[in-house]
PyMOL Python script that loads the backbone (N, CA, C, O; Angstrom):
from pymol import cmd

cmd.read_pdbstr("""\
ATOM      1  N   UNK A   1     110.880 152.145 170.722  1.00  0.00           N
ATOM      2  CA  UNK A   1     110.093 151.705 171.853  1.00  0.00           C
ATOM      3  C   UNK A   1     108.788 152.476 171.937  1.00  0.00           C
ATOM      4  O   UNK A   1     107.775 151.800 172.114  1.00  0.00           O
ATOM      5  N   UNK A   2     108.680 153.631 171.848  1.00  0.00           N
ATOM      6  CA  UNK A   2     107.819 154.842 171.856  1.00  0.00           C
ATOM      7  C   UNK A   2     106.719 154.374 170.762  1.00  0.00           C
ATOM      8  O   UNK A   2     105.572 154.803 170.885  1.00  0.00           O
ATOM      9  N   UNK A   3     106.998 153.633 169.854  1.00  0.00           N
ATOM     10  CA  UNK A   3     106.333 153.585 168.712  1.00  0.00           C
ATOM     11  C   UNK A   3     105.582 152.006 168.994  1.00  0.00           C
ATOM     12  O   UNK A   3     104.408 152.100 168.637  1.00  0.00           O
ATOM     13  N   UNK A   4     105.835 150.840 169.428  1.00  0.00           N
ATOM     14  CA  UNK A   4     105.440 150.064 170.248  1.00  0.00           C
ATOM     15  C   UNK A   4     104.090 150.233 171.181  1.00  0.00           C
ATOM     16  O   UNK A   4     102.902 149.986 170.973  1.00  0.00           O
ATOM     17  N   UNK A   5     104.738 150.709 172.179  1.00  0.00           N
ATOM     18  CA  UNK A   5     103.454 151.603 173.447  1.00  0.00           C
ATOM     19  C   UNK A   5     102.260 152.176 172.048  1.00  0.00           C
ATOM     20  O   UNK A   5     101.338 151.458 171.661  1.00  0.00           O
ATOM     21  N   UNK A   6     102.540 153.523 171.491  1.00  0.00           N
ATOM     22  CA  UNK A   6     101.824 153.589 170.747  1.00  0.00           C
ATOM     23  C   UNK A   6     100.730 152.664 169.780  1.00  0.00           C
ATOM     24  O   UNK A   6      99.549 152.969 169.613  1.00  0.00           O
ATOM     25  N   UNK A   7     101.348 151.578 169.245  1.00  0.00           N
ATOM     26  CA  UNK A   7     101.123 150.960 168.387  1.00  0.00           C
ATOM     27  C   UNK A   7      99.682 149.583 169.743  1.00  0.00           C
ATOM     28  O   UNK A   7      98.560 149.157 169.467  1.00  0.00           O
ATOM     29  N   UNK A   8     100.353 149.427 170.755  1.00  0.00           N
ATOM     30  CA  UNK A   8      99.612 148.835 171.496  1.00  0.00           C
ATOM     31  C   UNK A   8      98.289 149.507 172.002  1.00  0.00           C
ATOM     32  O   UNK A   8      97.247 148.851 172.002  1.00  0.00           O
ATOM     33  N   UNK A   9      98.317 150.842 172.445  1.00  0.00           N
ATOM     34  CA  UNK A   9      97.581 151.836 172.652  1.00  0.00           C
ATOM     35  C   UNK A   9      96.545 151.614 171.629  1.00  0.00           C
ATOM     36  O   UNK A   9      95.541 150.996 171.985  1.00  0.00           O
ATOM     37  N   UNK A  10      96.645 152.069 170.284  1.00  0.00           N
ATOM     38  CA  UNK A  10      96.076 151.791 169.123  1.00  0.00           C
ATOM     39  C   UNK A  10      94.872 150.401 168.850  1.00  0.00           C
ATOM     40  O   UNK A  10      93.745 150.325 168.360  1.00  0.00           O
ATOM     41  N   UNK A  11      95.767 149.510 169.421  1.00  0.00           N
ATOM     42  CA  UNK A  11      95.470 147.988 169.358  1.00  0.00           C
ATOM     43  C   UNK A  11      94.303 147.839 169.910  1.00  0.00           C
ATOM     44  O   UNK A  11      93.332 147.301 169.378  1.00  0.00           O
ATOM     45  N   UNK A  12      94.379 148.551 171.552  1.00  0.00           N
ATOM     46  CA  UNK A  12      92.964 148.741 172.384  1.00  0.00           C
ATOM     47  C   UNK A  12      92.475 149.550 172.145  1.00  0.00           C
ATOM     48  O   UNK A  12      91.441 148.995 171.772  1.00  0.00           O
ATOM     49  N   UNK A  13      92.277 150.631 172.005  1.00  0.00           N
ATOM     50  CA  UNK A  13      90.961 151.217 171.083  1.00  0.00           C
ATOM     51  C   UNK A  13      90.449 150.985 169.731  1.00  0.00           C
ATOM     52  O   UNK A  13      89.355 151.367 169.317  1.00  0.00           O
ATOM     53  N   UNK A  14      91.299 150.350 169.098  1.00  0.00           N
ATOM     54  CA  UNK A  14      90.421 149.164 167.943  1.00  0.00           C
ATOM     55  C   UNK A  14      89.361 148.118 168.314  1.00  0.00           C
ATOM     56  O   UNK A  14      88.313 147.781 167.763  1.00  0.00           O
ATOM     57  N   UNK A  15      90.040 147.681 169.537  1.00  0.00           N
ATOM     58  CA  UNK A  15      89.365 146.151 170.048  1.00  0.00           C
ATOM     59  C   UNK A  15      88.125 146.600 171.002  1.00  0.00           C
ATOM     60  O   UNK A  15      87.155 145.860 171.164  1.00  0.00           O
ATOM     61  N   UNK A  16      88.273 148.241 171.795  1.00  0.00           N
ATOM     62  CA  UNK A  16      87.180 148.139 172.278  1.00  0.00           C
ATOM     63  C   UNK A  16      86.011 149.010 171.386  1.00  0.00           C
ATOM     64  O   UNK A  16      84.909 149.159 171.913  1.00  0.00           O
ATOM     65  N   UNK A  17      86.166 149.369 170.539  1.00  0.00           N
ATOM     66  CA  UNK A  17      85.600 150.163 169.697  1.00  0.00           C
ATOM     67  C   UNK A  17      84.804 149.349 168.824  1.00  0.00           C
ATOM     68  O   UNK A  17      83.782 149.819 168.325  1.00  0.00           O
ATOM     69  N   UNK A  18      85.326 147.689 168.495  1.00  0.00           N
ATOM     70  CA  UNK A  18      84.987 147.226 167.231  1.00  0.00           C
ATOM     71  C   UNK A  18      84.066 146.421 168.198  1.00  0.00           C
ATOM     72  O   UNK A  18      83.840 145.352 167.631  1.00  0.00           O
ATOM     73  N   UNK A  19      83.476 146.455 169.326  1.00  0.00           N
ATOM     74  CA  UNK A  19      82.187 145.528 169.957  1.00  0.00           C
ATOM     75  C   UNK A  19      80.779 146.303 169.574  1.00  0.00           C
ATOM     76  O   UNK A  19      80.479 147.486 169.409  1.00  0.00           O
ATOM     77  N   UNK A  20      80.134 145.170 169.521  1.00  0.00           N
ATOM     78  CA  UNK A  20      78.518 145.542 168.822  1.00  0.00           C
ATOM     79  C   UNK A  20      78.037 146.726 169.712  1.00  0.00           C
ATOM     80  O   UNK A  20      78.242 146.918 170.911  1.00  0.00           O
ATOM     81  N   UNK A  21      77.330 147.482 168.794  1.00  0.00           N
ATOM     82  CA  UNK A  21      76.522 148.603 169.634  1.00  0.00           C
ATOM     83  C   UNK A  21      74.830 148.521 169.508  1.00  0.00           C
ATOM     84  O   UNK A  21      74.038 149.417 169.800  1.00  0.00           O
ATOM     85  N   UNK A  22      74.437 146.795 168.837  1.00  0.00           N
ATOM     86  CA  UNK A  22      73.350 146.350 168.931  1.00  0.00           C
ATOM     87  C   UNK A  22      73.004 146.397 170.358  1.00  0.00           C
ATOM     88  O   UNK A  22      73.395 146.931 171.396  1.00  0.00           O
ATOM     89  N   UNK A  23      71.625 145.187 169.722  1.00  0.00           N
ATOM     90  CA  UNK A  23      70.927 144.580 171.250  1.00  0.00           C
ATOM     91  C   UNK A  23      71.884 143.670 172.174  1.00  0.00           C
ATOM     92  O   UNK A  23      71.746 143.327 173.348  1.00  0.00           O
ATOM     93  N   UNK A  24      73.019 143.367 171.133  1.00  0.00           N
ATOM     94  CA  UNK A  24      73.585 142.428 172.097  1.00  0.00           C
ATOM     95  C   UNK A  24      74.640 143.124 172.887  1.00  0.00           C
ATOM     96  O   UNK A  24      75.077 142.438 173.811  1.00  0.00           O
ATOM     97  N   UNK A  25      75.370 144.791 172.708  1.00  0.00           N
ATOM     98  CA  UNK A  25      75.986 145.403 173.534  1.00  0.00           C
ATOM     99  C   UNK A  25      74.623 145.412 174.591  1.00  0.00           C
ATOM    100  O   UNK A  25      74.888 145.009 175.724  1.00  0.00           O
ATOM    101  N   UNK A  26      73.662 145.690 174.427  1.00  0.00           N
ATOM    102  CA  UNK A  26      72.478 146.278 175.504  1.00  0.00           C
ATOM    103  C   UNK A  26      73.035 144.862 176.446  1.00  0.00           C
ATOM    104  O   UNK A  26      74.010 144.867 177.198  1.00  0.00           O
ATOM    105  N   UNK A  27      72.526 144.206 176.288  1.00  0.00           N
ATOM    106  CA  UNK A  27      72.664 142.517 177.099  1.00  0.00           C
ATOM    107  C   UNK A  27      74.096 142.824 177.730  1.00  0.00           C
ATOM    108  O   UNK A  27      74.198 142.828 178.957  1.00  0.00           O
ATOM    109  N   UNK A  28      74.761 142.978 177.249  1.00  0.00           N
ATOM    110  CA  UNK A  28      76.525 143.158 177.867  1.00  0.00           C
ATOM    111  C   UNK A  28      76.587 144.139 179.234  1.00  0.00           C
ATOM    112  O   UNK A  28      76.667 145.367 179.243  1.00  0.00           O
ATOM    113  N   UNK A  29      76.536 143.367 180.208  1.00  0.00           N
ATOM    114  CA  UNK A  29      76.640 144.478 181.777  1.00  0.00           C
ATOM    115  C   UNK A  29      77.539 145.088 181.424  1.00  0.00           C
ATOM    116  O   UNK A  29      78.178 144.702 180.446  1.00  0.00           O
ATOM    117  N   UNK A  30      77.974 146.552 182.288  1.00  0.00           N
ATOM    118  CA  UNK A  30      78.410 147.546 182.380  1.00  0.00           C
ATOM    119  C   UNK A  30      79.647 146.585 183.425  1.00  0.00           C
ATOM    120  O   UNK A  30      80.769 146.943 183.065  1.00  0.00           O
ATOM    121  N   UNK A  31      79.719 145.751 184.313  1.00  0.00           N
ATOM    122  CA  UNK A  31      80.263 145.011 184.984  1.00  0.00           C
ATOM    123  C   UNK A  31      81.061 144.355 183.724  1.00  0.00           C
ATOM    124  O   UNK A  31      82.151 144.654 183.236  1.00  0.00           O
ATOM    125  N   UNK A  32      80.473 143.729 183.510  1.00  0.00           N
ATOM    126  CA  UNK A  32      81.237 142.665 182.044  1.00  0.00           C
ATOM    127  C   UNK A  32      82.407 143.781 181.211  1.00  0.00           C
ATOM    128  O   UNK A  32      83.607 143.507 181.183  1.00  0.00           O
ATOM    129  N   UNK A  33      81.811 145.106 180.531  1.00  0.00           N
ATOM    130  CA  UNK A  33      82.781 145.742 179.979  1.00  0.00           C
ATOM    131  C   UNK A  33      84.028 146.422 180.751  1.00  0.00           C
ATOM    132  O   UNK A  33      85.129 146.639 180.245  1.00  0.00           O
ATOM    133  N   UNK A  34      83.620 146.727 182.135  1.00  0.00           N
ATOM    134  CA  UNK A  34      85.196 147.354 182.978  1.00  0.00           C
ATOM    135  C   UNK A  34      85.513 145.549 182.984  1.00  0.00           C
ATOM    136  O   UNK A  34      86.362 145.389 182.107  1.00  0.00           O
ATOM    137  N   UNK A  35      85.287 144.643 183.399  1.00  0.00           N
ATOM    138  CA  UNK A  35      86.452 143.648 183.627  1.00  0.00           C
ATOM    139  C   UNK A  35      87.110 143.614 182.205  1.00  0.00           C
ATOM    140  O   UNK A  35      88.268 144.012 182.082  1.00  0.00           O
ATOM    141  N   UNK A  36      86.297 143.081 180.967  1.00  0.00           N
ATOM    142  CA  UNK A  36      87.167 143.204 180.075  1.00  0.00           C
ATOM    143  C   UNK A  36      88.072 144.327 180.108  1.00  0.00           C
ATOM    144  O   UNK A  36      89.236 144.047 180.396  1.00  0.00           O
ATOM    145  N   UNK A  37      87.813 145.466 179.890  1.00  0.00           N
ATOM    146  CA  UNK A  37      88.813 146.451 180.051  1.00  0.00           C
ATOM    147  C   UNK A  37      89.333 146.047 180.480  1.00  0.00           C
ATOM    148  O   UNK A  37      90.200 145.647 179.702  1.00  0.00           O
ATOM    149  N   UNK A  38      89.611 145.631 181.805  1.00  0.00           N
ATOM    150  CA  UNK A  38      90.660 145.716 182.904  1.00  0.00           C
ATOM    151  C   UNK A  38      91.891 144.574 182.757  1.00  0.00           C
ATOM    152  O   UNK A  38      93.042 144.435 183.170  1.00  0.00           O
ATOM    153  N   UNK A  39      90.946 143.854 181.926  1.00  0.00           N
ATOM    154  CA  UNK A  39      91.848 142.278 181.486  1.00  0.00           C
ATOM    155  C   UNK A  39      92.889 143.121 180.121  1.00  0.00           C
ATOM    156  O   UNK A  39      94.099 142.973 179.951  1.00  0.00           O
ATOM    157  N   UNK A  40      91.929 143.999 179.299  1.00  0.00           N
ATOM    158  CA  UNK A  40      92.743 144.767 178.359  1.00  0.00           C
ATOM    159  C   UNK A  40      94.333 145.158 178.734  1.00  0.00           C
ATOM    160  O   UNK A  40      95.449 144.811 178.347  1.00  0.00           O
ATOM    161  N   UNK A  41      93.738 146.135 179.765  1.00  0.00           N
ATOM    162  CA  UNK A  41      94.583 147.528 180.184  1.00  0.00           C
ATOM    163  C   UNK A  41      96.032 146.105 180.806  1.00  0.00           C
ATOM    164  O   UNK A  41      97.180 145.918 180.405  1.00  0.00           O
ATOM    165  N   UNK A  42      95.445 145.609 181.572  1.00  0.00           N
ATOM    166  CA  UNK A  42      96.450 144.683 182.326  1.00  0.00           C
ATOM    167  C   UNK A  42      97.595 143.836 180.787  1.00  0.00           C
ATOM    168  O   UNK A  42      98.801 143.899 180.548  1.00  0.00           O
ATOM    169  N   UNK A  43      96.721 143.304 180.256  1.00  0.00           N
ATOM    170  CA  UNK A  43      97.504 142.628 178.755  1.00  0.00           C
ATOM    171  C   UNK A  43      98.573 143.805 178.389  1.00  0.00           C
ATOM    172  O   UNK A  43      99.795 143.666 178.322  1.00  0.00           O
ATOM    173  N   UNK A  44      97.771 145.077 178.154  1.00  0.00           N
ATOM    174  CA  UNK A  44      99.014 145.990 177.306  1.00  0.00           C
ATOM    175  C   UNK A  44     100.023 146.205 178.672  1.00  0.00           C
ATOM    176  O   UNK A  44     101.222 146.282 178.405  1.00  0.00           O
ATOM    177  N   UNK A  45      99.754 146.278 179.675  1.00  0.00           N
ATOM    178  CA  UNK A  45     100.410 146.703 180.931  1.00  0.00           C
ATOM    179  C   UNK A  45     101.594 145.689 180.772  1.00  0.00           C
ATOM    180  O   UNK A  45     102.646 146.327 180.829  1.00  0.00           O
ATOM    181  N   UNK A  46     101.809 144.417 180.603  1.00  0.00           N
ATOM    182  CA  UNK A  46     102.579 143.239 180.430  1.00  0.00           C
ATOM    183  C   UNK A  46     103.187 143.468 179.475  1.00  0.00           C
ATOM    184  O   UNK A  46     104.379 143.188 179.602  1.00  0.00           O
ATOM    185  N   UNK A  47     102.835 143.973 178.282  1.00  0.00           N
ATOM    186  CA  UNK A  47     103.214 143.769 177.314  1.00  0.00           C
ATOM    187  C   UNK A  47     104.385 145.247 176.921  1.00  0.00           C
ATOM    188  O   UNK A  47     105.310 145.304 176.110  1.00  0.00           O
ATOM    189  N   UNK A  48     103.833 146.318 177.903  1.00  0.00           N
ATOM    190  CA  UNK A  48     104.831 147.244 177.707  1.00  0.00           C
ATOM    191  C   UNK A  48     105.985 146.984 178.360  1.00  0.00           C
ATOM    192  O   UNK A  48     107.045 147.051 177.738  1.00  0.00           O
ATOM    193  N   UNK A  49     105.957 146.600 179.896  1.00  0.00           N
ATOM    194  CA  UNK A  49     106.468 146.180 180.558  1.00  0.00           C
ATOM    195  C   UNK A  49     108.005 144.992 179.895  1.00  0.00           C
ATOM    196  O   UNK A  49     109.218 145.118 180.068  1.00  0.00           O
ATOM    197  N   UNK A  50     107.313 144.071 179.241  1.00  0.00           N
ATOM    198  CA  UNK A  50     108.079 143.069 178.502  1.00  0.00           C
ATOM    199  C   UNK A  50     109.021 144.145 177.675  1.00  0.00           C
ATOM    200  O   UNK A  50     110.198 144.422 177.909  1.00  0.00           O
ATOM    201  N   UNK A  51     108.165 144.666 176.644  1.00  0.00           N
ATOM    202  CA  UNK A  51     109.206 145.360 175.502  1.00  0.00           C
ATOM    203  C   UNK A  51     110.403 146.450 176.647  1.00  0.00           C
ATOM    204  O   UNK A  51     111.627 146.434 176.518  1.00  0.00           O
ATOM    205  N   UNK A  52     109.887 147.028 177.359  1.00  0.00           N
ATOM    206  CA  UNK A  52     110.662 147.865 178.301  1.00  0.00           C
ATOM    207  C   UNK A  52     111.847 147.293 178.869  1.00  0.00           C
ATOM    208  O   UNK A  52     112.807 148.047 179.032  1.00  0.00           O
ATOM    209  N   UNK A  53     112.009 145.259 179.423  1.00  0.00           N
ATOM    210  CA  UNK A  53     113.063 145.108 179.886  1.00  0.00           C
ATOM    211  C   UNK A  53     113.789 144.621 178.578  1.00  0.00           C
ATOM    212  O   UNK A  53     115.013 144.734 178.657  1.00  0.00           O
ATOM    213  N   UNK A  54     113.397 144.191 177.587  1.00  0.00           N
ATOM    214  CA  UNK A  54     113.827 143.762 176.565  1.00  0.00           C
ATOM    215  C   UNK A  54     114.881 144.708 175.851  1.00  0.00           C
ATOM    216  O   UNK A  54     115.938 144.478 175.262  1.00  0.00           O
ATOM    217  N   UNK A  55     114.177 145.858 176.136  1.00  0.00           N
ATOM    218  CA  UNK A  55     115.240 147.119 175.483  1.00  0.00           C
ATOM    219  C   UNK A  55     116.257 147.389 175.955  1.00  0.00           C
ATOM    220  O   UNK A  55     117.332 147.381 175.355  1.00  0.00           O
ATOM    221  N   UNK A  56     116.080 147.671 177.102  1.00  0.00           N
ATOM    222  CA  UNK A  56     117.160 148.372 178.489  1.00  0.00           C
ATOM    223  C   UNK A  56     117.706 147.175 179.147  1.00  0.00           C
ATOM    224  O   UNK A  56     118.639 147.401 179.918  1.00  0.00           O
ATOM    225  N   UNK A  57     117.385 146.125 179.033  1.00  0.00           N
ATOM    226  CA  UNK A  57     118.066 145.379 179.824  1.00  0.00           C
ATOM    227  C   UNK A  57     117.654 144.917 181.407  1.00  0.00           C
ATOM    228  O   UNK A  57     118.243 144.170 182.187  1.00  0.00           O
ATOM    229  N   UNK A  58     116.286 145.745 181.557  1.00  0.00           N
ATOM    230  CA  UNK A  58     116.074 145.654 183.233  1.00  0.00           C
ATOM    231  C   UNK A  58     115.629 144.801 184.189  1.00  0.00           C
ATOM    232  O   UNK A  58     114.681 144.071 183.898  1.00  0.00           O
ATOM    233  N   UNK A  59     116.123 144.739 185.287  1.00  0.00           N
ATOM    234  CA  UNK A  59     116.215 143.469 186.020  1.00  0.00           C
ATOM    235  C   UNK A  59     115.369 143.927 186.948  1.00  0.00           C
ATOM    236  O   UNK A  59     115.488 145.122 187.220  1.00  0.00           O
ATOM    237  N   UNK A  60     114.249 143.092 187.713  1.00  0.00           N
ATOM    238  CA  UNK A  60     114.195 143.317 188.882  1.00  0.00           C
ATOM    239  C   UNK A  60     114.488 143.706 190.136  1.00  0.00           C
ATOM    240  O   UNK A  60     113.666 143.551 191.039  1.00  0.00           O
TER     241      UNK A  60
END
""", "prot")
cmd.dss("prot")
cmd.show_as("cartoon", "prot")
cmd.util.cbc("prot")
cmd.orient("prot")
């Protein structure tokens, strides 16, 4: 499981790392990059979440 989280962790700092650091990051609001983030952070948030009841069994 540990290795999962990790492996997702990984996933997003690939994805936010690999955006242009041209003119066209310049054009990209500072607004625009926290929502993406936030759409990020929320995706892996689901996604740990998922593997977590999947393992253990956990119910609401």
């Amino acid at each position: 499981m540990t290795i999962e989280i990790r492996e997702l962790i990984i996933q997003a700092k690939v994805i936010s790392s690999a955006q242009p650091t041209g003119p066209a990051q310049q054009s990209h609001s500072l607004i625009q990059e926290s929502l993406d983030e936030a759409v990020l952070v929320e995706k892996i948030k689901r996604e740990v979440l998922a593997a977590l009841r999947d393992e253990e069994g956990w119910r609401p």
